[in-house]
TIDREN-651795 format. One line per field, with one value per residue (C-alpha): x, y, z. Coordinates in steps of 0.2 Angstrom, whole numbers, m for minus. Layout:
N
X = (X|...) $
Y = (Y|...) $
Z = (Z|...) $
//
This chain:
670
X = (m905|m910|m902|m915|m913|m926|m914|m922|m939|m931|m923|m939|m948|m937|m937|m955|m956|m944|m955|m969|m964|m960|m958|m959|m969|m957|m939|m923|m921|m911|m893|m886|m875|m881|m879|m886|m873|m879|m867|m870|m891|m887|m878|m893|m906|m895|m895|m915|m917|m917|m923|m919|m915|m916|m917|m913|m921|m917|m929|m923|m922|m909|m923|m931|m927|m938|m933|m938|m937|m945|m959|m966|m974|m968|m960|m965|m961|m956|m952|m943|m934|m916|m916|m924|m937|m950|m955|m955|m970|m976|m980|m992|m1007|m1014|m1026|m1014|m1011|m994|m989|m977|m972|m956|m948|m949|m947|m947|m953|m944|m950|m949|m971|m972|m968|m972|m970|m974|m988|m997|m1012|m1026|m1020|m1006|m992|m997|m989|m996|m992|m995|m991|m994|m989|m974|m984|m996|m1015|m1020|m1010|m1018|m1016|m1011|m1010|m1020|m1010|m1005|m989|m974|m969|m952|m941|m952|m945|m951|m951|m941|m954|m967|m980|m977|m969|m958|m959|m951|m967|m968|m986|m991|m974|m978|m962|m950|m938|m921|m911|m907|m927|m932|m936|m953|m955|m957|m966|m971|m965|m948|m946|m932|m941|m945|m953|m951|m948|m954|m954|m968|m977|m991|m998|m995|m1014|m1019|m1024|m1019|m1003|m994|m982|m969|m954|m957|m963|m948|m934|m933|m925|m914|m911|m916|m914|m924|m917|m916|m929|m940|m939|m932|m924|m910|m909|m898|m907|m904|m919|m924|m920|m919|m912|m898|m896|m891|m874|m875|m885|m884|m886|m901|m913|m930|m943|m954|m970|m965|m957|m943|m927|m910|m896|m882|m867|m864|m851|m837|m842|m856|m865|m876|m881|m883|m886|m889|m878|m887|m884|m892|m877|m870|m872|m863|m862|m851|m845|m834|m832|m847|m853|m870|m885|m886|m867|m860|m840|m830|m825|m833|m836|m845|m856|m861|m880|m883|m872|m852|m836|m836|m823|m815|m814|m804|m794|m782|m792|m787|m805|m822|m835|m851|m863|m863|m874|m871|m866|m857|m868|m861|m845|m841|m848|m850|m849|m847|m831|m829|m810|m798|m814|m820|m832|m830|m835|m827|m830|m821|m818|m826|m813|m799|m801|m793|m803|m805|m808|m823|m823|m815|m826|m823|m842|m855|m862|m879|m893|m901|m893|m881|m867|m857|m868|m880|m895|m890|m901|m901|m885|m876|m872|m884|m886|m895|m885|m887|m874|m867|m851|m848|m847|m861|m879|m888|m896|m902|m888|m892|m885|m870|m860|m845|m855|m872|m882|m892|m910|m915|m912|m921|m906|m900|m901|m893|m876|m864|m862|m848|m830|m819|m816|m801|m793|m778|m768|m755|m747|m744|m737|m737|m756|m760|m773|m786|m799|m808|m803|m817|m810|m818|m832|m823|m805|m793|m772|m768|m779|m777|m792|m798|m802|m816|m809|m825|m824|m837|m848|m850|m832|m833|m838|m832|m832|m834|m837|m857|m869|m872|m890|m899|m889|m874|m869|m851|m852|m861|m844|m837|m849|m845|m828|m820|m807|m818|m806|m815|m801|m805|m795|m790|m807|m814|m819|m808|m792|m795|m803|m787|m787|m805|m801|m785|m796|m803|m802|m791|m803|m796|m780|m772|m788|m785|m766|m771|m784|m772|m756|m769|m773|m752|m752|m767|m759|m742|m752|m765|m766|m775|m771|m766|m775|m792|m793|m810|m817|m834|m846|m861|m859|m844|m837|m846|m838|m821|m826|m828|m811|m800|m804|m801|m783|m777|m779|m777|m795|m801|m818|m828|m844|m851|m865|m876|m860|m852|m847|m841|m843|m845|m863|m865|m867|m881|m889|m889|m901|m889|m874|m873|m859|m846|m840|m833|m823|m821|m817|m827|m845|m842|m844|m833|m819|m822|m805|m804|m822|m812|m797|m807|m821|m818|m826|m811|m799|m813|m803|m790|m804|m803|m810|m828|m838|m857|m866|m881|m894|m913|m921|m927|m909|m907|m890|m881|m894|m897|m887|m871|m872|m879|m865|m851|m860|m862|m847|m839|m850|m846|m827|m830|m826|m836|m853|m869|m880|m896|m909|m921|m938|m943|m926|m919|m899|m904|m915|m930|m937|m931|m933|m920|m908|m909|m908|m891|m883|m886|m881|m867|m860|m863|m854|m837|m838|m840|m825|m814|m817|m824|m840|m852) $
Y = (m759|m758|m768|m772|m773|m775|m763|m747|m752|m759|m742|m733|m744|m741|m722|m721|m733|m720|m707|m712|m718|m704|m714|m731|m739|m744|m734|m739|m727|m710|m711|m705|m692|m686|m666|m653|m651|m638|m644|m663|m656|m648|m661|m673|m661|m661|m679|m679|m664|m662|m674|m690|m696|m717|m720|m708|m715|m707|m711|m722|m707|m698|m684|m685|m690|m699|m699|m704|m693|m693|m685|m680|m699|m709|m707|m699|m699|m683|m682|m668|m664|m663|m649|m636|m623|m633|m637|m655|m665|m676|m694|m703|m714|m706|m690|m678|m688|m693|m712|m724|m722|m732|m740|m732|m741|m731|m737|m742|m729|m714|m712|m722|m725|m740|m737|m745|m735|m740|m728|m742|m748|m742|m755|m764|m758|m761|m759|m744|m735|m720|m706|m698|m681|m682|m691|m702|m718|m734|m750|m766|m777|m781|m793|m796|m798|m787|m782|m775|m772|m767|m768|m766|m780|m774|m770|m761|m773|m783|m779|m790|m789|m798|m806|m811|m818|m816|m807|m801|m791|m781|m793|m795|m799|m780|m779|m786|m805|m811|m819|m839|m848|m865|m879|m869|m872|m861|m847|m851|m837|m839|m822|m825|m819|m812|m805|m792|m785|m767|m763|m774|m791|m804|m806|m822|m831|m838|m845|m862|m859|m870|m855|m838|m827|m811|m801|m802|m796|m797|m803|m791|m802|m803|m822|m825|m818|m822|m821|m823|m836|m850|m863|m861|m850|m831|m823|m836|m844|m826|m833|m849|m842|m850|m840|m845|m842|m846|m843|m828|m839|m848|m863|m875|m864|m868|m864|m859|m857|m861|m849|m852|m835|m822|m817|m799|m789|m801|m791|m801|m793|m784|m797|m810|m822|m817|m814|m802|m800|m797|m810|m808|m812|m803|m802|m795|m795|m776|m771|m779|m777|m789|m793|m792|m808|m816|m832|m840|m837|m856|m862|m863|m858|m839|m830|m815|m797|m789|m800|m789|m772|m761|m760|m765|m765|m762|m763|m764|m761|m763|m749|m743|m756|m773|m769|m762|m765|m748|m752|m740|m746|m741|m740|m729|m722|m715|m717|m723|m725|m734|m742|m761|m767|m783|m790|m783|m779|m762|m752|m734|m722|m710|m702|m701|m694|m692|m690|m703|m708|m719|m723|m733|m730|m744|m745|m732|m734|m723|m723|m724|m720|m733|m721|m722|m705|m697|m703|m701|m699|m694|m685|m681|m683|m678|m658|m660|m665|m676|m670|m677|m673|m678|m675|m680|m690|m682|m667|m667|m652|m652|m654|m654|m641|m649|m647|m632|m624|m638|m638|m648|m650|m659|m654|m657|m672|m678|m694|m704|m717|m729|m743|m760|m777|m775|m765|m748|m743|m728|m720|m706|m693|m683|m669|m660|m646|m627|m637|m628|m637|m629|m644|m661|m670|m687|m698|m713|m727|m732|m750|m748|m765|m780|m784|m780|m764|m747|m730|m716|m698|m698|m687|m697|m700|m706|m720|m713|m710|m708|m694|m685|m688|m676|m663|m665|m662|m676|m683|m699|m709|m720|m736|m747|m763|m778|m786|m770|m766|m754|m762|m775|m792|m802|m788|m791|m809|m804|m806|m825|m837|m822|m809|m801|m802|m791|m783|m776|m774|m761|m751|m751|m747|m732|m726|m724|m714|m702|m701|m694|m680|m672|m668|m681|m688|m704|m708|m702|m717|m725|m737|m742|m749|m758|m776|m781|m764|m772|m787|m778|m765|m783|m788|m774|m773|m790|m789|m771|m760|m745|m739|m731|m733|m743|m746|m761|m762|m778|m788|m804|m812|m829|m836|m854|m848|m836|m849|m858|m843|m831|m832|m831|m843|m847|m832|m839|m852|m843|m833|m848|m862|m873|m874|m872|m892|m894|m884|m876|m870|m857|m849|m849|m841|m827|m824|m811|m823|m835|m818|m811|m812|m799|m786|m771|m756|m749|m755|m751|m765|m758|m771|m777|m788|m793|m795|m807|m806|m802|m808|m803|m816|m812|m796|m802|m816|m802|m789|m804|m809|m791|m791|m804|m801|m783|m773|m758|m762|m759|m768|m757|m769|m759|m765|m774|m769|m777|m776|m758|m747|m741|m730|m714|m713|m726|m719|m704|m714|m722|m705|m696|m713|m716|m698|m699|m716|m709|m690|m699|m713|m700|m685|m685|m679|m685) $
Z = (519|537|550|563|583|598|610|604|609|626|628|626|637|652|647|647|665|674|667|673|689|700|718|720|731|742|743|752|767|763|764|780|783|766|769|754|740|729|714|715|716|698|690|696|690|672|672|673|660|643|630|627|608|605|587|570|554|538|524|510|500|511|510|527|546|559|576|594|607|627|629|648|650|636|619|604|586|574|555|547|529|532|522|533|530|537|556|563|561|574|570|580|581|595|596|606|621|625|622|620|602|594|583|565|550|533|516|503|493|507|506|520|540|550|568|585|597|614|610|610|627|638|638|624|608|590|574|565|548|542|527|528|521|536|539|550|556|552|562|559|574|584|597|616|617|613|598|591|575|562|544|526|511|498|488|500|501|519|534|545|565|578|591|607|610|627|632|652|650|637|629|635|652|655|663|679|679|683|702|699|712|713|701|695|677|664|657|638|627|609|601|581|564|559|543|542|525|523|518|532|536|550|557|552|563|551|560|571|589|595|589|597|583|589|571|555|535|520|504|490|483|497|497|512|526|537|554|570|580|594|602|619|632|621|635|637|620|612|615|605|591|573|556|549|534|531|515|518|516|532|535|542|546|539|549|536|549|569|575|586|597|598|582|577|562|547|532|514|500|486|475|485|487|502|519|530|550|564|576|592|610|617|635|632|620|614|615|599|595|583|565|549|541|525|521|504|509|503|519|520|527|535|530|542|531|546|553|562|563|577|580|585|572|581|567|547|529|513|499|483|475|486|484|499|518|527|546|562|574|592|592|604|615|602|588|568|554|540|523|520|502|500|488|492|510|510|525|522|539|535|551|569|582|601|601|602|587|587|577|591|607|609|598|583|570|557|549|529|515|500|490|506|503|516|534|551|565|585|593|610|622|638|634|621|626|611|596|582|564|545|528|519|528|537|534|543|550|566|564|581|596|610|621|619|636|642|649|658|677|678|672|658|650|644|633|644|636|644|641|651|647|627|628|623|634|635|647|650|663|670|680|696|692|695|695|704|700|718|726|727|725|727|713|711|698|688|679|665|663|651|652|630|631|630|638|627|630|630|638|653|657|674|677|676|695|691|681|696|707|697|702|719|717|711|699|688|680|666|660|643|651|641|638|632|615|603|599|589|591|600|613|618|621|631|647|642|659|669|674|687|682|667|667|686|681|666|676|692|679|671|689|691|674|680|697|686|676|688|706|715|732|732|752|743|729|729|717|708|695|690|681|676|685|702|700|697|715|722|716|718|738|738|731|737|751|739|738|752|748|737|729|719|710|704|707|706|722|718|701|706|713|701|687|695|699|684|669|657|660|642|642|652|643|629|645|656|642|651|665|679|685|673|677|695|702|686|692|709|703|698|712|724|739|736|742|754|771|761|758|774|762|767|755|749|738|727|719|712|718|700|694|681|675|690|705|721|730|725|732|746|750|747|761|773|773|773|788|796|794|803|786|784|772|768|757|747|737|727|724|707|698|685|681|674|686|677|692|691|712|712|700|708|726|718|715|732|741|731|733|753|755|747|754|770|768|756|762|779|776|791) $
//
């Protein structure tokens, strides 16, 4: 069984447009005062090298592994035996030329490998599949619009997609927004099921044009499928999404539970009577984290299989014949994975790792074969850059080497844990490249995004300007605050309608426990992050004058605006408790703006201009009045952005400029 998600399609479309774009047309200016630093030079080149892996597909078999890896100007697609002796194969539609190539799907029976590629027209993917053993790929689409998720009916002969006709932009609000002039109306693209024959034959639209659905599953049958899906807005509606199934042939859709919170990964039993998924409090689309639940799949009560786990399930299948759920966990900072009991719902820990595990890019997860014995795995941490791993469980082999000359440029990293107010808190200390414990050193707080998410040691990749801090001679201290994902489900909701609060306690009460261990100098404390970590750089110099320095990126300013302005505010009731017309003063209580006279630290405000989920005014409010109150600032707006960069001149333009503001305000560097 194969769970399906858009994100690594997304992930591969942003790859490929920072690949291809080597300078924007239009760049901020250089940062001033910006002097050559030969060590933060190397850690930037690192962060650009190597190869990228954003999805592992183990065939159905346990025999084989797919995977997607960058390429020069796009990505590309190889196929290997797990067992060795032989050299990668590449899969592709095209005749040489690199393109954008994505998505793999297996057959059921092994033979067989459905995969997305632009090699008709640049941009524009289709469907392709091809065999396993070599040939040439044959296509199946022929659409305009954009296309993800690719999975096989159970018994070969279809294949299910997710399509959004007409689609002027990649799905999801992590890419920039479309400029609306003229009459404003809310953005509505339906993203539908959608069924093409395996040996060809038109594509057939099958869910109605008024639902956008997110995820999906075959039945064991190949009947029906269920899906996660919500009506309007997709971007926004994510959060109030409904389980839903709908026949195959097409049809009306039947919604079978409407959850209290956010809802991912539904999987249908073996048996075909049930339906597992994972429900939470989620703050964004692609970063999934809660507890395992199942559904008669005629409709019914949901009933929690972990209620008081000690962990975030991130993603799930089915195995040992539908008795058990195998499911990867993010938990203590690190990765999982585990297998739950249905019946008796005894959970039984397979594997700790302090690497990253993926199949996709976002979440702990693997790629299973049907046994569940055998699984498809990428690998990395902070010491460790990714490569693709397969075989038994708990004892894979590397398949790949791509990465092999690459090493890191940073320094060492290492697991902190603290407690505060009945918490047991961890984070991730990065130490100073060539640490010597005769210095003190200055440190740079990084507040990761989301607020549920989690910092884990991972490779970092091109948007990790922190990382590069530790290049230049600087402690990075990483905290998992209440809010965060791994320690269970009541610690993730811990921040509900108090962000700012015990969050900004536990990551100040983590900062004390670094301060005790290592030498760091207490004057020289700065503080950053993107999202919810901007918000939290904006909070923290509102509420303390211990950060000497500061740098927020795509922030949130003042919540009250925010929720008029945002594309997404469909997530901030589920942390709010109520709109905010509804409820104002607890939007107040949390909005830096309502604390800005307090703020004195010099502070640097990064943004796009194409920012759906975190817009451009909010930063810009924060910096003016920063301004206006004679605090130190500056405000960068980067040109068609979204809330992640895609331009790899202004990923690199955010790493040298965050690096100059804090050697200029922590360490005197002019």
């Amino acid at each position: 069984m194969q769970m399906l998600s858009k994100y690594s399609a997304v992930l591969a479309f942003l790859w490929a447009l920072s690949l291809a774009v080597a300078q924007p047309a239009k760049s901020p200016s250089p940062a001033s005062g910006t002097k050559a630093r030969p060590a933060l030079d190397r850690a930037i080149q690192v962060l650009f090298s190597g190869r990228s892996y954003t999805q592992a597909a183990i065939s159905p078999d346990g025999n084989q592994v797919a995977w997607v890896e960058s390429a020069k100007t796009g990505t590309a697609i190889y196929a290997s035996s797990i067992h060795g002796g032989t050299q990668p194969r590449r899969i592709t539609a095209g005749s040489g030329a690199e393109h954008a190539e994505d998505s793999i799907a297996w057959s059921p029976d092994s033979k067989r490998i459905a995969f997305l590629s632009d090699a008709v027209a640049a941009g524009q993917a289709q469907l392709y599949v091809i065999n396993a053993g070599g040939g040439s790929a044959h296509r199946l689409t022929s659409v305009k619009g954009f296309l993800a998720s690719p999975g096989w009916s159970p018994d070969g002969k279809s294949i299910a997609l997710l399509f959004t006709e007409n689609a002027t932009r990649a799905a999801g609000p992590l890419v920039a927004e479309n400029v609306q002039t003229g009459v404003i109306q809310e953005a509505v693209t339906e993203q539908r099921l959608a069924v093409v024959d395996a040996s060809g034959g038109p594509l057939r639209q099958i869910s109605p044009v008024d639902m956008y659905v997110y995820e999906y599953d075959w039945s064991p049958d190949g009947r029906r499928f269920v899906t996660t899906a919500a009506h309007g807005n997709g971007d926004n509606n994510w959060y109030v999404a409904e389980i839903w199934t709908i026949d195959a042939g097409g049809g009306p859709m039947k919604s079978i539970y409407n959850p209290e919170l956010q809802i991912a990964n539904p999987a249908w039993s073996p048996d075909g009577k049930s339906i597992a998924f994972i429900s939470g409090l989620m703050s964004d689309e692609p970063a999934v984290g809660g507890d395992i639940y199942l559904i008669p799949a005629a409709g019914g009560e949901a009933r929690n299989l972990t209620p008081n786990m000690k962990a975030s399930a991130t993603w799930l299948t089915w195995t040992g014949g539908g008795s058990k759920i195998l499911f990867g966990e993010d938990v203590d900072g690190e990765s999982g994975l585990a297998t739950l009991d249905v019946a008796g719902g005894n959970i039984e820990t397979l594997l700790r790792s302090s690497e990253r595990l993926t199949a996709n890019g976002w979440g702990t997860m693997v790629s299973v074969s049907v046994d569940g014995k055998t699984a498809a795995v990428i690998r990395d941490s902070l010491e460790r850059p990714p490569e693709i791993w397969a075989g038994p469980i708990r004892n894979w082999k590397q398949i790949t080497s791509g990465n092999t000359a690459l090493k890191p440029a940073w320094g060492e990293a290492r697991s902190v844990h603290w407690t505060n107010e009945g918490f047991k808190l961890q984070g991730w200390l990065l130490y100073p490249l060539n640490f010597d414990p005769a210095r003190k050193y200055p440190m740079v707080v990084s507040v990761h995004g989301g607020p549920s998410s989690m910092v884990q040691s991972a490779w970092p990749s091109s948007h990790s300007f922190s990382v590069a801090l530790s290049a230049a001679g600087y402690f990075v201290f990483f905290p998992n605050p209440r809010g965060s994902y791994g320690q269970g489900e009541a610690f993730t909701r811990a921040n509900v309608k108090d962000f700012g609060y015990g969050d900004f306690r536990d990551i100040l009460t983590g900062m004390d426990q670094v301060l005790k261990d290592v030498p760091v100098d207490e004057h020289r404390l700065g503080v950053t992050g993107w999202s919810y970590g901007g918000y939290m750089t904006m909070w923290a110099v509102t509420q303390t004058n211990r950060f000497a320095a500061a740098v927020a990126g795509a922030g949130l300013a003042n919540y009250q605006s925010y929720y008029g302005e945002n594309q997404i505010d469909k997530w901030m009731i589920p942390f709010f408790g109520a709109s905010a017309y509804d409820d104002p003063a607890v939007y107040a209580k949390s909005s830096p703006i309502t604390f800005i006279k307090k703020a004195k630290t010099p502070t640097l405000v990064l943004v796009g201009d194409s920012d759906g989920e975190c817009p451009t005014p909010q930063s810009y409010e924060f910096w003016h009045a920063l301004k206006t109150l004679g605090t130190p600032t500056e405000l960068v707006v980067y040109e068609h952005e979204g809330h992640m960069f895609a331009k790899a001149a202004h990923q690199r333009d955010v790493i040298e400029r965050v690096a100059a503001w804090f050697d200029t305000h922590l360490r005197g560097v002019n």
